[in-house]
N, C-alpha and C positions, 0 to 999 in steps of 0.2 A: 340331811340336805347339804351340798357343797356351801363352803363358806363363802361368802360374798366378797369379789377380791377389792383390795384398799385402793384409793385413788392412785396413789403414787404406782403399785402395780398395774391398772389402765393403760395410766401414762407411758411406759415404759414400752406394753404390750404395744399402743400406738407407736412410738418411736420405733421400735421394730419393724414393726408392717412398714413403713414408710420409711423406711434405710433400706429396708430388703427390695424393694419397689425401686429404689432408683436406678439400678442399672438398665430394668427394663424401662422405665420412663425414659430414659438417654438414649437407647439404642431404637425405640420403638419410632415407626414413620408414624407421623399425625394423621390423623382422617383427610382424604381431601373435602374442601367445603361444600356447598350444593351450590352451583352456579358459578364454579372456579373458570377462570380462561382459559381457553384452549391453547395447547401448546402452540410455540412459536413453530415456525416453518423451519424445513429441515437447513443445518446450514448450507447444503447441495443449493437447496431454491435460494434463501439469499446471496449466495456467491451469484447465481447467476440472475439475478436483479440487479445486484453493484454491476457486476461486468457490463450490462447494456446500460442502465439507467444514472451511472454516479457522476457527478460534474465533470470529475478526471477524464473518467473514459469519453465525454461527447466533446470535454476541448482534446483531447489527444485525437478521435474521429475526425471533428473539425481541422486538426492541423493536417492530416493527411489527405480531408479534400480540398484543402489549398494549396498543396504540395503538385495533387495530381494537375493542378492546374497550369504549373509553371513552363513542362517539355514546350510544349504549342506556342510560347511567346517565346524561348529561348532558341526556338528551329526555326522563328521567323525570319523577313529578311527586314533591314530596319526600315522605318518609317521613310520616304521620298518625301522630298521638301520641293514646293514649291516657291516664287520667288517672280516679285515684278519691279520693275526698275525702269525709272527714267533717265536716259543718255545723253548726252552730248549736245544738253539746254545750256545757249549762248545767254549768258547773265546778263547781256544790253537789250536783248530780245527773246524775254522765257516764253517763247509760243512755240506748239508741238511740229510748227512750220515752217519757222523761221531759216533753216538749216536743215541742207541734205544730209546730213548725219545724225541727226535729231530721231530719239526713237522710243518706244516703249518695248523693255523686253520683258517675256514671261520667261521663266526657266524653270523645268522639271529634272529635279536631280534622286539621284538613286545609289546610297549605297551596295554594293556586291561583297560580303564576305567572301575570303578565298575557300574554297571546293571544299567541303570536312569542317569547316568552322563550326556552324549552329549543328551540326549533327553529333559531335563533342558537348558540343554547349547542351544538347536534349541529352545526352548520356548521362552526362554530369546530373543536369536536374530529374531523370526518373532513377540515378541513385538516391540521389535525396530523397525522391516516395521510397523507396523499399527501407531508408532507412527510419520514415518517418510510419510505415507501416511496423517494422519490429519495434519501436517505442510504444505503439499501441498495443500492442500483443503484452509488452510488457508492462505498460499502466494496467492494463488489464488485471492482470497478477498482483501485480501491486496491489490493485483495490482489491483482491479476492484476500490476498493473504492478510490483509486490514480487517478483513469483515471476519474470518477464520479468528485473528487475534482479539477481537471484540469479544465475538461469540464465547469464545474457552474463556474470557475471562468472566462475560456475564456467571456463565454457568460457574465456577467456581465463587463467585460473589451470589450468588441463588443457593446452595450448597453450603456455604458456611450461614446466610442468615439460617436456611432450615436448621442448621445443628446448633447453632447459637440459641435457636427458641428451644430446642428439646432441652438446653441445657439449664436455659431459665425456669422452663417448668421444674426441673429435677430440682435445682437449687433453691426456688420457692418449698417446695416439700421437702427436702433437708430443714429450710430453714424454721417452718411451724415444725415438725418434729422435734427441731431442737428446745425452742419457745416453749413447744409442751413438757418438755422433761425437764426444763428451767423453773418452770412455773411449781413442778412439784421438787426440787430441788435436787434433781437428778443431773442436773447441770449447769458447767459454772457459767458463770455472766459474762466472761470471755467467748463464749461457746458462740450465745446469742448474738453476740456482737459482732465475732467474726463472720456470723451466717449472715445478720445483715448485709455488713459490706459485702459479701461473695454474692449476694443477691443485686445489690445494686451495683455493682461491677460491670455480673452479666446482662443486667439492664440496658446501661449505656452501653455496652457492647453490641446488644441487637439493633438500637439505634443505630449506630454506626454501622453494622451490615444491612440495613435496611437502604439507607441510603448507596451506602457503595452498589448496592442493587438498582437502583433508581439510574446512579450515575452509571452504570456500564450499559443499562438500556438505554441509557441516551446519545452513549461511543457507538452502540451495533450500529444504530439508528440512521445517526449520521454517514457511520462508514457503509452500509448499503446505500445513502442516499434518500431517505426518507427525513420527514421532520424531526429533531429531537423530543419534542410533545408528543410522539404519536405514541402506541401501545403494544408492547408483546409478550405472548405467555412464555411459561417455564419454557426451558432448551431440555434439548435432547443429551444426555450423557455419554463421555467417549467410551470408546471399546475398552474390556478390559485389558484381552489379550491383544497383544503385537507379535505379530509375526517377523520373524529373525530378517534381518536387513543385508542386502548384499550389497557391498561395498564397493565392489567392482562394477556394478550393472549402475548404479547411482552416480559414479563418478563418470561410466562414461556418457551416460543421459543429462548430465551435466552439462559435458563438453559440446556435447551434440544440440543439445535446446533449454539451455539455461538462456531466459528471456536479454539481459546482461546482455552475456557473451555475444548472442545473437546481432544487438543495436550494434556492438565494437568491430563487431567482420563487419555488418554495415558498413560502419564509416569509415574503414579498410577500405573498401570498394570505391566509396566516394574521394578521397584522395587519389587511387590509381586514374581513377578519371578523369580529377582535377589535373593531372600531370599529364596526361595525355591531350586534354583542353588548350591548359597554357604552351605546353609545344607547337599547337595548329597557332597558338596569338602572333610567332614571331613570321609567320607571313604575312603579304602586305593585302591589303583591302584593294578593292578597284570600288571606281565611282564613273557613272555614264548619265550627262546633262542634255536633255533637250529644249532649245529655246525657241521662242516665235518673238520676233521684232516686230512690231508695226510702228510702219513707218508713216509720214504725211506728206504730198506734195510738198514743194517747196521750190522757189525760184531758184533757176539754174542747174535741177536736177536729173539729170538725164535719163533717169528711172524711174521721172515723174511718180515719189513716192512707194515704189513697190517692195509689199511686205519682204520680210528676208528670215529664213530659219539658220538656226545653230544647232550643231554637234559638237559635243566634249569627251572628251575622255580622263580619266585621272586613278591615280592608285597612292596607298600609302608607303611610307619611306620608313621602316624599320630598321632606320641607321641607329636608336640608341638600345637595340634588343638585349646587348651584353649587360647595362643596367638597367630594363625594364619586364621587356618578355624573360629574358634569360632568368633575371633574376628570379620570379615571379615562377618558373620549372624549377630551379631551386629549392625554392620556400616549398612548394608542393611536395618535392620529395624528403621534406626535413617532416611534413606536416603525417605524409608516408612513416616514416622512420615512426614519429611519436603514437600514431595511431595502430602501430602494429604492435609498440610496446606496452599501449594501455591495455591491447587484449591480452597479453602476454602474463601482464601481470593483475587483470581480470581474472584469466583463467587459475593463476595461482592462489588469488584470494574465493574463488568457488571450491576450489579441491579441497582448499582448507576448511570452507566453510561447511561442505558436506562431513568432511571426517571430524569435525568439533559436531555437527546434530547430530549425527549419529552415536560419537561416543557420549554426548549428553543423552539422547533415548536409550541406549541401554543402562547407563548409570541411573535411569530414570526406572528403567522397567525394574531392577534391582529392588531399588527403595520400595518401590511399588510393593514388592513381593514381601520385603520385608515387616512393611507396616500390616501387611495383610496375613500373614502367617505368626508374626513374633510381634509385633511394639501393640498393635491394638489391643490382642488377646492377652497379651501383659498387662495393660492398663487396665481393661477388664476384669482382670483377675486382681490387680493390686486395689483396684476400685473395693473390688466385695469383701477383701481380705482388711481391708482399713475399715469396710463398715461396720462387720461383724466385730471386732477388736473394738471400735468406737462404741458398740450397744452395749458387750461386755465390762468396757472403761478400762480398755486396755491399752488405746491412744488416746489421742485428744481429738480433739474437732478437726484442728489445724491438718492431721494426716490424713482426714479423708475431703480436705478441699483441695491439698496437693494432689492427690491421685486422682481426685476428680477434672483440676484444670491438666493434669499428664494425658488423661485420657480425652479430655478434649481438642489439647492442642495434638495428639498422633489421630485425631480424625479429622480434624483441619488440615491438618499437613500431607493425609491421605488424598482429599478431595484436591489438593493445591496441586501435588504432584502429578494425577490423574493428566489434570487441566494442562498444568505445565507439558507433560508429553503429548498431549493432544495438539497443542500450539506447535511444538517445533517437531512433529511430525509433518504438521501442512508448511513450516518453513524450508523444511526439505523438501517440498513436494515442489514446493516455488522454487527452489535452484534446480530440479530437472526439470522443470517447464512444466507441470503438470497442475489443474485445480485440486483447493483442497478437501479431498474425500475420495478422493482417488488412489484405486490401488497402488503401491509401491512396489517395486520388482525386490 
């Protein structure tokens, strides 16, 4: 009969099994539950839920239909005043009778802008919509690239609790493994101890991605515009592979419909107009008054009282134009000068801006490759190689929770990067004007 093996050998054989187990308890995906949530919506659909639905986008909506309201009052012609008055009441005798000159007049007056006035003036203000419509196009973006920065973030904070709990299980089974070969004096009391704390470490660890979980579903949330209270399942994960970026075709989609640049020609335009505006100001206004006198009988009148009408005529006097109107074409063209140089130097912080995400995505795809070809499968390896050496009592404890936390932070760091190029892939997507999930040239 084979001999019946000794406790301490059990133990041992247990400690084995459950050291040799850990890599695949680490690398291994958890069952999903019965009744888990259904994934959230792709982030295609919530970009385009923020773009209609988020506060930004309906006051940025809202400001451009108060804008379109403005040409229609600025083409008008000004308000006509009306105007009644009593004349030439003799203070020893206030009666509307007393005196042939005694009278009530009405008078209807009418400003006349000179010929091209309000038709500058409606120039002026439907530049203002076109500029108030490319702010919206660009709040637009704004809110997409928000709800994009959410998203990759939840998912990387989804991604690291998942691997934080594989790593809890794993480290609880190091850590009874150890307890058992402690218990038969296979190992030291440091051993134990240090497994405890590595267990409670990764404890409080999950906690804390548990939460950063919570709180990035409450960033998406908001940044699409929904309540922070409300609910969404797991996200979708980015692409592995990226396709090689042209740098040329980027910069100049850039120049062409970066949302930015776009609002700065805007207000390009709206100065040309303001300067073409203020030059029609230093002509002069005309004004045309019609009046109706009624008059009253009165002794000695030889007109026995008969009503009497008025015509006026009148214009303004644009004697101090050199400090007023003039000035005022001036300032316009200074306002010119500043607004051609903001796009100016717009446009040199886009160019820039595209060749720093760019050169950060490919330093990104790098890493990428790296963690995924060499740091992982290193860590993997120096993981099994510190266990086997630990069963043997060839290291200590200590060298297989260092390669275990090496190997978790190159999987952490893996998912992090992932995330990281998926964000400033949709931030370049937003300096050519384009949503994020949208092919790149």
């Amino acid at each position: 009969m084979p001999a019946t093996p000794k406790p301490a050998e059990l133990a041992l054989l247990m400690v084995c099994g459950a050291l040799w187990l850990l890599p695949s308890v680490a690398l291994a995906e958890p069952p999903k539950a019965t009744g888990a949530k259904p994934d959230a919506p792709s982030l295609s659909v919530l970009v385009d839920e923020a773009m209609e639905r988020h506060p930004r986008t309906s006051k940025a909506k809202a400001a451009v239909r108060a804008r379109r309201e403005i040409p229609s009052r600025m083409e008008s012609l000004p308000d006509p005043v009306l105007m009644g008055s009593l004349q030439n009441v003799p203070f020893d005798d206030p009666r509307l009778n007393a005196s042939a000159m005694t009278g009530v007049l009405f008078t209807l007056s009418q400003t006349l802008p000179y010929p091209g006035k309000l038709r500058r003036r409606g120039d002026v203000a439907r530049a203002d919509i076109s500029v108030s419509e490319k702010e919206l196009a660009a709040t637009r973006l704004a809110v997409a690239f928000g709800v994009s920065r959410a998203y990759w973030r939840l998912h990387f904070a989804e991604r690291a609790e998942l691997i934080t709990g594989e790593s809890e299980h794993a480290i609880n089974a190091l850590a009874n493994a150890v307890h058992a070969r402690f218990s038969v004096a296979q190992a030291a009391q440091q051993d134990a101890l240090q497994s405890q704390v590595a267990h409670s470490r990764v404890r409080a660890l999950v906690e804390r991605r548990r939460q950063a979980v919570r709180s990035a579903q409450r960033e998406l949330l908001a940044a699409v515009g929904r309540s922070p209270t409300g609910d969404l399942g797991p996200t979708r994960g980015p692409p592995l592979v990226v396709a090689k970026l042209d740098r040329r075709k980027l910069a100049r989609m850039a120049r062409e419909k970066n949302p930015d640049l776009a609002v700065s020609s805007a207000r390009e335009r709206v100065s040309a107009n303001r300067i073409r505006e203020a030059k029609q100001d230093r002509l002069p206004d005309f004004m045309v008054s019609v009046g109706y006198r009624l008059r009253f009988a009165a002794k000695g009148d030889p007109t026995e009282g008969a009503d009497m009408g008025v015509i006026s005529f009148g214009g303004t006097l644009p004697i101090w134009s050199e400090t007023k109107q003039s000035a005022r074409v001036r300032e316009e063209r200074h306002r010119l000068d500043e607004a051609r140089a903001a796009t100016r130097s717009l446009a040199l912080d886009v160019k820039t801006e595209v060749e720093q995400q760019v050169d950060a995505i490919e330093r990104l795809g790098k890493e990428v490759g790296i963690h995924e070809k060499e740091l992982i499968p290193e860590a993997d390896q120096a993981l099994d190689a510190s266990i086997e050496d630990y069963v043997f009592a060839k290291v200590e404890l200590v060298s297989v929770l260092q390669n275990w936390a090496a190997q978790l932070d190159a999987r952490l760091e893996y998912e992090r990067l992932l995330a990281e190029r998926a964000e400033r892939l949709d931030v370049l997507r937003a300096l050519i004007g384009i949503k994020p999930g949208e092919r790149l040239p």
